[in-house]
VEXDREN-2710 file (C-alpha; in Angstrom, 1 decimal):
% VEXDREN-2710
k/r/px/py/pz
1/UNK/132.1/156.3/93.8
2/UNK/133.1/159.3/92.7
3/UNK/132.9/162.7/95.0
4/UNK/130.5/165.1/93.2
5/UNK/131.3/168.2/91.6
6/UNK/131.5/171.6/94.1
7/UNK/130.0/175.1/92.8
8/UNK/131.4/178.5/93.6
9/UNK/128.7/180.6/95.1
10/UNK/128.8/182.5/91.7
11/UNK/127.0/178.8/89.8
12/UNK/124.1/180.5/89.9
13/UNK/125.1/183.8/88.4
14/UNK/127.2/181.7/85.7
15/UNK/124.3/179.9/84.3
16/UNK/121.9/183.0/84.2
17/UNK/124.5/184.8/81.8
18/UNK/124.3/181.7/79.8
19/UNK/127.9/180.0/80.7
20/UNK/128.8/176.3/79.9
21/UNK/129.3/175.3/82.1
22/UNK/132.1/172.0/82.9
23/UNK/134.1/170.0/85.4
24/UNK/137.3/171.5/86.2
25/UNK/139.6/170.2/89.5
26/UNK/136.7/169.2/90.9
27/UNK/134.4/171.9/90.2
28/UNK/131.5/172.9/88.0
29/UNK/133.0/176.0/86.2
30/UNK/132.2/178.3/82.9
31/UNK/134.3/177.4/80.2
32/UNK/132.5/180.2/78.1
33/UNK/129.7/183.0/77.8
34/UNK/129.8/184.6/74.4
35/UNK/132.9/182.5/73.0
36/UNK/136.2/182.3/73.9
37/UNK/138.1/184.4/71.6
38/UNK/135.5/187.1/72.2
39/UNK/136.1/186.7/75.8
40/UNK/140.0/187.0/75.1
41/UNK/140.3/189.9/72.7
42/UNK/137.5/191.5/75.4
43/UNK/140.7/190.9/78.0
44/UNK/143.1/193.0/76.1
45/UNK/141.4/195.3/75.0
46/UNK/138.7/196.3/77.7
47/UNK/138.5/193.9/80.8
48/UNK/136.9/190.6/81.6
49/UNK/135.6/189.5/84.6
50/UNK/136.5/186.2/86.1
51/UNK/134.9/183.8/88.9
52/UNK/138.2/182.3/90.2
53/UNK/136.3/181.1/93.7
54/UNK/137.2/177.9/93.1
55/UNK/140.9/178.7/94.3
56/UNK/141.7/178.1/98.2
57/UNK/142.8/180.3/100.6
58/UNK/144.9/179.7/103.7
59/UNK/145.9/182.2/106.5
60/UNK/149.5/181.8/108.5
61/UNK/149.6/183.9/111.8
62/UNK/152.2/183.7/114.7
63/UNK/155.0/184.8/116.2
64/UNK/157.1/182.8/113.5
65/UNK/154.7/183.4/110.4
66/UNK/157.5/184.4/108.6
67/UNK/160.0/182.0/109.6
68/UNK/157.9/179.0/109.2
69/UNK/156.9/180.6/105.8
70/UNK/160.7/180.9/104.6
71/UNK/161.0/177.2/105.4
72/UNK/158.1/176.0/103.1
73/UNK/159.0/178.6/100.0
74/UNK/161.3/179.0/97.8
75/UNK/161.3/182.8/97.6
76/UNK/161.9/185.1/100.6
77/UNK/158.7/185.7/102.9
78/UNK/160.6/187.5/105.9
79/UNK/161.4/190.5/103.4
80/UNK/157.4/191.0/102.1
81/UNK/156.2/194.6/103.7
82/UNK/152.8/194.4/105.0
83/UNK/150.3/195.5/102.0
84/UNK/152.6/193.6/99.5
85/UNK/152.4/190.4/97.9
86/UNK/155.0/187.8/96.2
87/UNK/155.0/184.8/93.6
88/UNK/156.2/181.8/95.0
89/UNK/156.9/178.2/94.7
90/UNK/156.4/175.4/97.1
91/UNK/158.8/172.8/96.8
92/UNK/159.0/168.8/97.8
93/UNK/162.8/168.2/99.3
94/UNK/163.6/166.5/95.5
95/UNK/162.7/170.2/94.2
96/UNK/159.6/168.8/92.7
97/UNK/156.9/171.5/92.9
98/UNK/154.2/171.2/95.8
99/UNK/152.4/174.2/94.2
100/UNK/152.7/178.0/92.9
101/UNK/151.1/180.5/95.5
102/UNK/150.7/184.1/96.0
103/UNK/151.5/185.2/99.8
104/UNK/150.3/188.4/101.1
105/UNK/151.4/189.2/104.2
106/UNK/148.6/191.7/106.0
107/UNK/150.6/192.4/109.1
108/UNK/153.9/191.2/110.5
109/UNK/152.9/188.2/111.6
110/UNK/149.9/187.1/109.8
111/UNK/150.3/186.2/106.1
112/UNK/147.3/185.5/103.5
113/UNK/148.1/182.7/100.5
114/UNK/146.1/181.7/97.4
115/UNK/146.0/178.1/96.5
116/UNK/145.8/176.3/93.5
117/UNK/142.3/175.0/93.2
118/UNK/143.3/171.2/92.9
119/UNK/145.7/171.4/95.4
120/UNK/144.2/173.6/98.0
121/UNK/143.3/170.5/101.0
122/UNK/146.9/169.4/99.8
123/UNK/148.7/172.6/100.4
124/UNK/147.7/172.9/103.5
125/UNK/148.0/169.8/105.0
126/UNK/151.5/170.0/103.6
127/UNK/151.9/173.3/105.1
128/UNK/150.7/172.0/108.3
129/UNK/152.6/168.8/108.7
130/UNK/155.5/171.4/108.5
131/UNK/154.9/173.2/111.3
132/UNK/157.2/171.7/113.7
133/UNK/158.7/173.8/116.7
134/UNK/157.4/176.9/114.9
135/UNK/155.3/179.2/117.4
136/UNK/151.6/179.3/114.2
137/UNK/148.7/178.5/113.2
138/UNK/147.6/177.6/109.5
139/UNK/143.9/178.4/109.1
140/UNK/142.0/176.7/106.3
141/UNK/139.7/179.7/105.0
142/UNK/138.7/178.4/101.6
143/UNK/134.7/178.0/102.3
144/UNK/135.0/181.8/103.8
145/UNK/136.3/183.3/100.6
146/UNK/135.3/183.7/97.1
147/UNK/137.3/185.8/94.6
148/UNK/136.9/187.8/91.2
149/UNK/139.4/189.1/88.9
150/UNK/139.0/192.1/86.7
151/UNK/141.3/192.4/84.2
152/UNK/142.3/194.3/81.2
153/UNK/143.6/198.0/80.4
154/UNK/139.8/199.3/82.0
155/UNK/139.8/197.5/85.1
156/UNK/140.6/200.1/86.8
157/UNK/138.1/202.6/85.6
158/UNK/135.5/200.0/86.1
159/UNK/136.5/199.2/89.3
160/UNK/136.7/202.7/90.7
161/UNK/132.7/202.8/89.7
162/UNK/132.5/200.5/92.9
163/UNK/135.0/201.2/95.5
164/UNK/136.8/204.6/97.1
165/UNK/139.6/202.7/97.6
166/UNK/142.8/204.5/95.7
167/UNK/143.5/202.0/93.4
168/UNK/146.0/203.8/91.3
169/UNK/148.3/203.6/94.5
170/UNK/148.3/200.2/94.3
171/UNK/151.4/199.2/92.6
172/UNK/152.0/195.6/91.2
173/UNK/151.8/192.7/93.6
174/UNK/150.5/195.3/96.3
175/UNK/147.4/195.4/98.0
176/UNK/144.8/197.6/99.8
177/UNK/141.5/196.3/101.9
178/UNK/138.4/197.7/102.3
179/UNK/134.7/197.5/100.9
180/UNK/133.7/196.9/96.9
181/UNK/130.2/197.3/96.0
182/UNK/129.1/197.1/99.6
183/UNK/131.3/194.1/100.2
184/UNK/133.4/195.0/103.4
185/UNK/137.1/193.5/104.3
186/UNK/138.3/192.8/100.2
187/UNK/141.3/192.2/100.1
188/UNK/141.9/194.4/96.4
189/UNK/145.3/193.1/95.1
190/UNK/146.9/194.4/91.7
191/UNK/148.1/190.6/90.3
192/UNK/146.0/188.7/87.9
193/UNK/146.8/185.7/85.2
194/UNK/146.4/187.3/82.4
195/UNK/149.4/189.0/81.4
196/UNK/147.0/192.6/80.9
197/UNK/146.4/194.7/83.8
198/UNK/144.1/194.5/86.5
199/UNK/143.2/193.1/89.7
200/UNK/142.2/190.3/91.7
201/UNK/139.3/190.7/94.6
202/UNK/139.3/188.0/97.7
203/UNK/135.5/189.0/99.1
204/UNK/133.7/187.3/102.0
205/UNK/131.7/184.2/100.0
206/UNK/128.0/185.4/100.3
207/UNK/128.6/188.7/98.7
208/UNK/129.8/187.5/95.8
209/UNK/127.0/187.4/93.3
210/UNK/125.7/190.9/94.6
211/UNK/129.5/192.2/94.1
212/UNK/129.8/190.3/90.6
213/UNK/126.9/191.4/89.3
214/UNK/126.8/195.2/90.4
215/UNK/130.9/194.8/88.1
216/UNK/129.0/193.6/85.3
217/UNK/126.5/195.9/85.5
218/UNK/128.7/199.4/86.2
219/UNK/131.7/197.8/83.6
220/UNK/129.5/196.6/80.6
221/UNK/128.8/199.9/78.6
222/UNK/132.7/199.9/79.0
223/UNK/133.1/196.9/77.4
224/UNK/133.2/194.3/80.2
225/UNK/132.5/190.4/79.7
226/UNK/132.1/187.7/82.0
227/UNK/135.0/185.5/80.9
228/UNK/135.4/181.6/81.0
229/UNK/138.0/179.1/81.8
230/UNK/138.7/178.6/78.1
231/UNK/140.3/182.6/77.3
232/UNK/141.9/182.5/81.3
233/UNK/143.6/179.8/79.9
234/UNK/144.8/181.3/76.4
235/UNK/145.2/184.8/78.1
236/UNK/147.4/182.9/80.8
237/UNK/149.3/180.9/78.5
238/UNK/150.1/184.1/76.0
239/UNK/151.4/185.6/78.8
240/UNK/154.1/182.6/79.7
241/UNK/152.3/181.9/83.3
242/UNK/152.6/178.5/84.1
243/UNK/149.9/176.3/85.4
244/UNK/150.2/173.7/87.9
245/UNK/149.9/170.2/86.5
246/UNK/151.6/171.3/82.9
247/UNK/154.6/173.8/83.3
248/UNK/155.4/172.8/86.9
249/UNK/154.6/169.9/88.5
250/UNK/155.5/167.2/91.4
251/UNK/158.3/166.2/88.3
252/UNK/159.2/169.7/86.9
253/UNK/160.9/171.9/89.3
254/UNK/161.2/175.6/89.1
255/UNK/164.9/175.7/87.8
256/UNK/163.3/173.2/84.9
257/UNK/160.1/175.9/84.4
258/UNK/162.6/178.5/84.0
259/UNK/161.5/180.0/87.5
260/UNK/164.7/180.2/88.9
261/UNK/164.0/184.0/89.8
262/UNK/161.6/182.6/92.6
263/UNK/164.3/180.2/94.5
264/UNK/166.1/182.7/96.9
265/UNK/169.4/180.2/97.5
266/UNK/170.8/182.6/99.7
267/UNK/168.0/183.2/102.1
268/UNK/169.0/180.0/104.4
269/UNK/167.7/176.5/104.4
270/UNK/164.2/175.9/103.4
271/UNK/162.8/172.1/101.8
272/UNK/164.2/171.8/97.9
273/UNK/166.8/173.8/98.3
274/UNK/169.9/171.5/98.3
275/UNK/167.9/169.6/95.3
276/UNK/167.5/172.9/93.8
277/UNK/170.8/174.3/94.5
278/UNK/172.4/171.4/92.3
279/UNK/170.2/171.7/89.6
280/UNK/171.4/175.5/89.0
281/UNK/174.7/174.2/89.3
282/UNK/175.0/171.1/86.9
283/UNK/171.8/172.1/85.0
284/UNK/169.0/170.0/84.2
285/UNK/167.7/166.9/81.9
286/UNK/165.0/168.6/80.2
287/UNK/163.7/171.8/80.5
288/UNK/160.5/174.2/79.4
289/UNK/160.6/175.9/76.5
290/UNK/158.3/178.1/74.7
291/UNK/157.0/178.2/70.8
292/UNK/154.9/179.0/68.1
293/UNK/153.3/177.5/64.8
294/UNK/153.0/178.2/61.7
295/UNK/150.2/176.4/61.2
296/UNK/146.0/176.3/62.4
297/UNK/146.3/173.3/64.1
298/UNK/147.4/173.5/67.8
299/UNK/149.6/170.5/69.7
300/UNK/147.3/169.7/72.6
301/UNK/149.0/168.3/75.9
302/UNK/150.8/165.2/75.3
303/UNK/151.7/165.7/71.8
304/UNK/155.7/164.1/71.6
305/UNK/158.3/166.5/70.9
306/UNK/160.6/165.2/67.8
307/UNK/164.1/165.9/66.7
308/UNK/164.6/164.1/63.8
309/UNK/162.8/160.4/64.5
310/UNK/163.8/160.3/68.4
311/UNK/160.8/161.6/70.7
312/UNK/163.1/164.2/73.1
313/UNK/159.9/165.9/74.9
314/UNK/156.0/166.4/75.1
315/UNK/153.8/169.4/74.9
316/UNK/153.0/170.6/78.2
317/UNK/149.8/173.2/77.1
318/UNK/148.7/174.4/74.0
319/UNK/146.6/176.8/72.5
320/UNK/145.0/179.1/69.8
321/UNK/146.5/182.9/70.5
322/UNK/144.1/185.5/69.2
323/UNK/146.3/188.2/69.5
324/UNK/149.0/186.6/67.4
325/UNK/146.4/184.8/65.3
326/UNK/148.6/181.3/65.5
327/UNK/149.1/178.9/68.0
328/UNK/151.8/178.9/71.1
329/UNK/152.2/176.5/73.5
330/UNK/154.6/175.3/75.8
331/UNK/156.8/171.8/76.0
332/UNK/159.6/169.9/77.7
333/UNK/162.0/169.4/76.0
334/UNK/165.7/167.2/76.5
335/UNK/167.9/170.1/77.3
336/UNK/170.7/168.9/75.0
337/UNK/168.1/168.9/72.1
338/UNK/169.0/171.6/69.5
339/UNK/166.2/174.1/69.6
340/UNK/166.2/174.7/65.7
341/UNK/165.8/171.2/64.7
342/UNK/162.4/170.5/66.9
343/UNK/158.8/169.4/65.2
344/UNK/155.7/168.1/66.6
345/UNK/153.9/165.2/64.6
346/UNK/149.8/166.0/64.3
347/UNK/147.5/163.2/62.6
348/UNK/150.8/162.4/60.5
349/UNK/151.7/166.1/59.4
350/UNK/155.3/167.3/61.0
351/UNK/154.9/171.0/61.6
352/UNK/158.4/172.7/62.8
353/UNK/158.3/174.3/66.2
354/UNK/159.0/177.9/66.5
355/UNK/161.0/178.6/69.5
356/UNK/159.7/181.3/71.2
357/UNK/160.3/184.0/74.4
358/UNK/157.7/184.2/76.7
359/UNK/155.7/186.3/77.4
360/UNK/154.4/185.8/73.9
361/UNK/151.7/188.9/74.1
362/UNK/153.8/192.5/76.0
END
């Protein structure tokens, strides 16, 4: 039997603006409002609000919060100032990815961490069974929270509209918290998954739909949209983020995502790190790369990689980009495979890859 679908407390608020609404990780989620290519092009050049409740949301707090935290991540927690935020990676001891998090550390011993959506009751049993000697707790706070983004180059105007917190002193990956729209204790962060600026908002559950729909209402003769899965994941994907299940994975490590930035080797032990630490020596089997086509038709997940006849990879997300007006994706790919001679074969027609730098959209 199979569990049924959870609902963000925004479901309600989705389907009154007219969403699709479909299953995603285990959730009933908006795919779309107006259309996704409206919704993206709304993104880049105004802002777009996004429902993003479905993610989880642990807290860490102790006397070894940090400690404990530099043992499960792959970047450096102990160095995070209160008020600031960092990317990170957690690994299995084979280097395999566990997830990709975002830990804000609120005071200095008591850290705050966004989850993955499908891997939220994962992470933090994982988290917990870690625990060890270490003097914490890890909290699960994911039915307490909900969260919006508000992105694109007016988020901030539109934002202002509803708080007197000073968001232009909140630099990237920073954070301030106080009350949005009459929400009290926001968390306000300047990060988002879009590539185009903006922020993300971790509110207390039941103020959501008020919050979300006094955004709408204050941000739409600006330009604002709700905004659906389908453009986070185009917007997300133009801007070379990776996305848990595709780019990295329980089989593709950081070093392979080309995330090496996040493994701090030097920091002391922590789990993946002598895994990882051979990998940047000797180099990996396959590897992520990037590209375009010149073509209309996109290369879906799954689609083999060829060079020449030999399959030497598989597309790992792919898209339409409206900015670029073609379609990227992403792949993994044999790393002795020369770049130049790759294709991917779609219903029988071979279309070269393009090998491109992410991000693809500055």
């Amino acid at each position: 039997m199979t569990e049924p679908l959870a609902r963000t407390p925004l479901f309600d608020f989705h389907v009154a603006l007219g969403a699709r609404v479909v299953p995603f990780a285990g959730w009933e989620m908006p795919v779309q409002y107006s259309g996704i290519i409206e919704e993206h092009v709304a993104v880049r050049k105004a802002a777009g609000l996004f429902d993003v409740s479905h993610m989880g949301e642990a807290r860490i707090r102790g006397r070894d919060a940090a400690a404990f935290l530099d043992h499960l991540m792959t970047n450096e927690m102990s160095s995070i100032k209160p008020g600031s935020a960092r990317y990170t990676i957690m690994c299995q001891p084979d280097g395999g990815c566990v997830d990709d998090l975002i830990v804000y550390r609120i005071s200095e011993n008591e850290f705050f961490i966004c989850l993955n959506a499908s891997n939220a009751a994962k992470d933090i049993a994982w988290m917990q069974s870690h625990i060890g000697t270490h003097q914490v707790e890890v909290l699960d706070e994911c039915k307490a929270w909900a969260q919006l983004a508000l992105q694109g180059p007016l988020a901030e105007k539109i934002l202002s509209l509803a708080t007197d917190l000073p968001l232009a002193s909140i630099k990237r990956f920073q954070f301030l918290i106080g009350t949005v729209a009459g929400a009290s204790e926001c968390i306000v962060s300047r990060t988002g998954y879009t590539g185009s600026a903006g922020f993300e908002i971790y509110l207390p559950a039941k103020q959501a739909t008020h919050v979300a729909q006094k955004l709408i209402e204050l941000g739409k003769p600006l330009g604002l949209l709700p905004v659906g899965l389908g453009a986070r994941d185009s917007l997300r994907l133009e801007a070379g983020y990776p996305l848990y299940g595709h780019e990295i994975s329980e089989k593709i490590s950081p070093i392979q995502a080309g995330l090496g930035w996040t493994v701090k080797l030097n920091k002391g032990d922590f789990i993946g790190r002598d895994a990882l630490q051979k990998q940047t020596s000797e180099g990996t089997a396959s590897k992520v790369i990037h590209f375009t086509l010149n073509d209309r038709r996109i290369a879906r997940q799954g689609t083999p990689i060829l060079s020449g006849d030999a399959v030497v990879g598989e597309v790992l997300s792919g898209t339409f980009s409206p900015i670029l007006n073609k379609p990227i994706g992403s792949a993994l790919v044999q790393s002795s495979t020369n770049p130049a001679n790759l294709a991917v074969d779609i219903r029988g027609t071979r279309i070269p890859l393009q090998i491109a730098v992410a991000p693809f959209v500055k």
